[in-house]
C-alpha positions, 0 to 999 in steps of 0.5 A: 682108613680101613685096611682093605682084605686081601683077596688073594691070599689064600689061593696063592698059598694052595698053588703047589706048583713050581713056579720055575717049571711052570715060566720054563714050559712057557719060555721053551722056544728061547731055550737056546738062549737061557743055555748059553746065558746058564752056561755063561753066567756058570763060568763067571760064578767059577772067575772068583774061585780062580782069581783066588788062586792066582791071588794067593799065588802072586803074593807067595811070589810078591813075599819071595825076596827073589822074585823077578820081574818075568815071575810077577808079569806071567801072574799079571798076564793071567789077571788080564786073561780072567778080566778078559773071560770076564767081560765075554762071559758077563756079555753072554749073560745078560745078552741071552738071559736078558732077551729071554727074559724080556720074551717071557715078559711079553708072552706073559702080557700078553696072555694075561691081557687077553685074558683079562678082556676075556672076562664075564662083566662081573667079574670086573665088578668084583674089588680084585678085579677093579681096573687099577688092580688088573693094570698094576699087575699087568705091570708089574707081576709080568715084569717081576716073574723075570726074577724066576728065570731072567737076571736075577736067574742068571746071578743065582747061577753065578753065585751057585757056580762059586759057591760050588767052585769056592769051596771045591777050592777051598776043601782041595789046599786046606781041607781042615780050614774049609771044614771049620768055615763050612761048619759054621755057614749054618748061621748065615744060612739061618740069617737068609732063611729068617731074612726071606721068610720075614720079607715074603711075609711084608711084600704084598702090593695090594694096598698100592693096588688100592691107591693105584685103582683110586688114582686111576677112577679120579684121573679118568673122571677129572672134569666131573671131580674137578667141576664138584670141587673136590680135587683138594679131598681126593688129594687127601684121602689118596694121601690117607691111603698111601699110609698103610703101605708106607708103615708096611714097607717101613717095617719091611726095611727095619726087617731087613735091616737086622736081618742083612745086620746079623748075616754080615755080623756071621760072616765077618766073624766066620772069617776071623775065625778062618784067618785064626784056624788057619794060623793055627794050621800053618802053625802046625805044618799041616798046611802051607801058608799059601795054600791056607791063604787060597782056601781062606781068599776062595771062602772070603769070595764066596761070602761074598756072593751068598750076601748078594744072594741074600740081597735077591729075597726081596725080588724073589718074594715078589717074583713069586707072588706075581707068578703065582697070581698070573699062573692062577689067572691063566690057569683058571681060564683055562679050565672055564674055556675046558668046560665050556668047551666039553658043554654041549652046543647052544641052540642059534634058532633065527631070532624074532625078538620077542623078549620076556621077563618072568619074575625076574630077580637080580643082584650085582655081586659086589652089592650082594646086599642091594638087590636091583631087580625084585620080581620083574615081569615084562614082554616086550614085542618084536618091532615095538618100541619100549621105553624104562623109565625111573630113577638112577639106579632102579634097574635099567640098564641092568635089565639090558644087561641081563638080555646081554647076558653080561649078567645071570639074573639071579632068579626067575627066567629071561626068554627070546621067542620062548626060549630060556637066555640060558639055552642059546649061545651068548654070541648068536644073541649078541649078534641081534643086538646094537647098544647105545650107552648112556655115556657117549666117549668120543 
C-alpha cells in the first residue's frame, strides 16, 4: 500500500519557538504548583549525591576493626532520615507536577477542540484534517505535551539536580578522578545525542493516524459495510495498513537498542576506569580511600540518571511534535480570527430570498481534479419552490452548500437579492436558512 504524505512536516520544521515557554504562558495560573513540584523534584535529584556520602561514610566505619554498634546506628539513622526526605519530596512532586500537568492537558483540549469545530467545511475535507487524524491528535498530542512540562519535566529536574549535585561532590573529595570521568562523559552524551536524533527522526504517528481515520469511517458505517459483504476485506486492508507503521517502529527499537547499547557499554567502561584512576590516586597519597570512594559512588549514581534521561528521548520526541502541531493549529486560528476581525463589517440588509447563480463554477479541494459545478446559471424566486434534480454526485448538494457559504465557488458569483454572498455576513445568512440533510441520524 502507498505510504501516504506527511502533511505536516515541513511546518513543524519552521516553528522556532520554544515549545517549553510556550506550555509555561498557557500553565501560568498553576504556577504555585510547578514551584513546589521543581523545587521537590530538585531535592530528590541532590538524595543521590547525599546517599553517596553517607555510603562511603558507613563503610569506612564498617572497614574500622573498632567500630562500635552506636558508630553504625548514627549512619543507620541518617539512611532513615534521607528515606524519609525521599518519600516527602517524591509526594511533592508528583502531587504538584501531576495536577499540572493534567490542567494544562485539559485547557489543551480544550482549546483545540474548540478550534476544531471552529473550522471552514473545507477544511475537514482536506486528508490531515479527516476526522480519524483530528481525533487521535486530540488524544494524544494534548496527552503527549505533559512531556514538555508535566512528569517527565519533573524527572529532568531530578536528574538535572544530581547531575549538578554529583559532580559538586565528586570534584570537592577527589577533584582528579572527577576530572578524569567528566572527561570522558562526551562519549555517553554523544550516544544520547545520536540516540535522540535517530528517535525524533522514526516517531511520527501519521500512519496510525491513517488506520485510526480508516477504522474510524468503517466503524461509523458498519451496517452498510456489513450489508455489502465486505467486513472480511476491510479487515485485511486495515491489516495492510498496520504494516508500515509496525516496519517503522520495528526499526525505531532496533535504533534504539544500539544506541541505549553503545550509552551503557560508555558508561560501564567510564566506571572501570574511575575505580582504576582512582586506585592509582589513593596509591599515590593524593587522596583517601573514602573520599575516592564518595567521588567515584556520586559519579556512578549520576551515571545513573543520565541513562534514564537518556530513556526520556522517545517521549520527548513525540511531546515535541504534538506541541508543535497543537501550537500550529492554535496559533493559526488565531491569526484567521485577527484577520477577520481588522476586516470591515459585512452588510446584514433584511433578506427576501431571491438567490442567483451567475456561471458559477466550483471544485472540492480535496478532488482539485473533479470539478462539480461548470458554469451553473440559476434564479430561483422568493417563496417559489425549486427542486434539482440529477445523479449522485452532480452538484447538488454542493450548491446548497455554496449559498451556505460552507464553500466559495471557485468562479462566477452567488447573490441574494442582488448582492454578492461575499459582501454579507455569513452569519446574517445562515440565520435565513432551515437544511434538512439527505441522511437523517436519529
Amino acid at each position: 500500500m502507498a505510504e501516504e504524505p506527511d502533511f505536516d512536516v515541513e511546518e513543524l520544521k519552521a516553528v522556532k519557538k520554544s515549545m517549553l515557554r510556550w506550555a509555561w504562558n498557557l500553565n501560568k495560573s498553576e504556577a504555585k504548583y510547578l514551584i513546589i513540584g521543581v523545587i521537590s523534584a530538585s531535592i530528590e535529584g541532590l538524595v543521590w549525591p547525599t546517599y553517596s556520602i553517607l555510603l562511603a561514610d558507613i563503610l569506612g566505619v564498617l572497614l574500622n576493626p573498632n567500630h562500635t554498634t552506636q558508630q553504625i546506628a548514627v549512619w543507620c539513622y541518617g539512611f532513615l532520615g534521607l528515606a524519609a526526605l525521599v518519600f516527602l519530596v517524591t509526594l511533592l512532586k508528583l502531587t504538584f507536577i501531576t495536577r499540572a500537568s493534567e490542567e494544562l492537558t485539559y485547557k489543551l483540549r480544550k482549546m483545540a477542540y474548540g478550534v476544531i469545530l471552529h473550522q471552514e467545511a473545507a477544511w475537514y475535507d482536506l486528508p490531515e484534517h479527516s476526522k480519524g487524524v483530528l481525533t487521535t491528535r486530540l488524544a494524544e498530542d494534548a496527552n503527549s505535551v505533559r512531556g514538555i512540562l508535566g512528569d517527565r519535566f519533573g524527572i529532568v529536574c531530578t536528574s538535572t539536580a544530581t547531575i549538578i549535585g554529583g559532580l559538586g561532590v565528586a570534584f570537592y573529595f577527589c577533584w582528579s578522578v572527577a576530572l578524569v570521568v567528566l572527561a570522558c562523559f562526551p562519549i555517553v552524551a554523544i550516544g544520547g545525542a545520536a540516540q535522540f536524533k535517530m528517535v525524533t527522526g522514526f516517531a511520527s504517528d501519521k500512519h496510525f493516524e491513517s488506520s485510526g481515520k480508516f477504522a474510524g469511517d468503517v466503524v461509523e458505517n458498519v451496517q452498510t459495510v456489513a450489508s455489502l459483504g465486505r467486513l472480511r476485506s476491510f479487515v485485511t486492508e486495515y491489516t495492510n495498513m498496520l504494516i508500515i507503521p509496525s516496519k517503522k517502529m520495528e526499526k525505531t527499537a532496533h535504533v534504539q537498542g544500539v544506541a541505549f547499547a553503545f550509552t551503557e557499554f560508555a558508561m560501564l567502561g567510564i566506571w572501570a576506569l574511575a575505580f582504576w584512576f582512582g586506585g592509582q590516586q589513593v596509591a599515590n597519597n593524593n587522596c583517601g580511600f573514602q573520599e575516592m570512594f564518595k567521588s567515584i559512588m556520586s559519579i556512578v549514581f549520576m551515571a545513573m540518571i543520565v541513562g534514564q534521561m537518556q530513556a526520556l528521548a522517545p517521549d520527548a520526541a513525540k511531546a515535541s511534535k504534538g506541541a508543535k502541531r497543537l501550537y500550529l493549529l492554535l496559533e493559526n486560528h488565531k491569526k484567521k480570527l485577527a484577520e477577520e476581525a481588522a476586516a470591515p463589517p459585512k452588510a446584514e440588509p433584511p433578506i427576501r430570498g431571491l438567490i442567483e447563480f451567475k456561471d458559477v463554477t466550483f471544485t472540492y479541494p480535496s478532488r482539485p481534479d473533479a470539478p462539480v459545478l461548470k458554469g451553473l446559471s440559476l434564479t430561483i424566486q422568493p417563496g417559489k419552490t425549486v427542486a434539482l434534480v440529477g445523479k449522485s454526485g452532480c452538484g447538488k448538494s454542493t450548491a446548497v452548500a455554496l449559498i451556505e457559504q460552507l464553500y466559495q465557488p471557485t468562479g462566477g458569483v452567488i447573490s441574494i437579492d442582488g448582492v454578492p454572498l461575499g459582501d454579507l455576513s455569513v452569519h446574517h445568512v445562515r440565520k435565513h436558512i432551515a437544511y434538512v440533510t439527505q441522511q437523517v441520524r436519529h
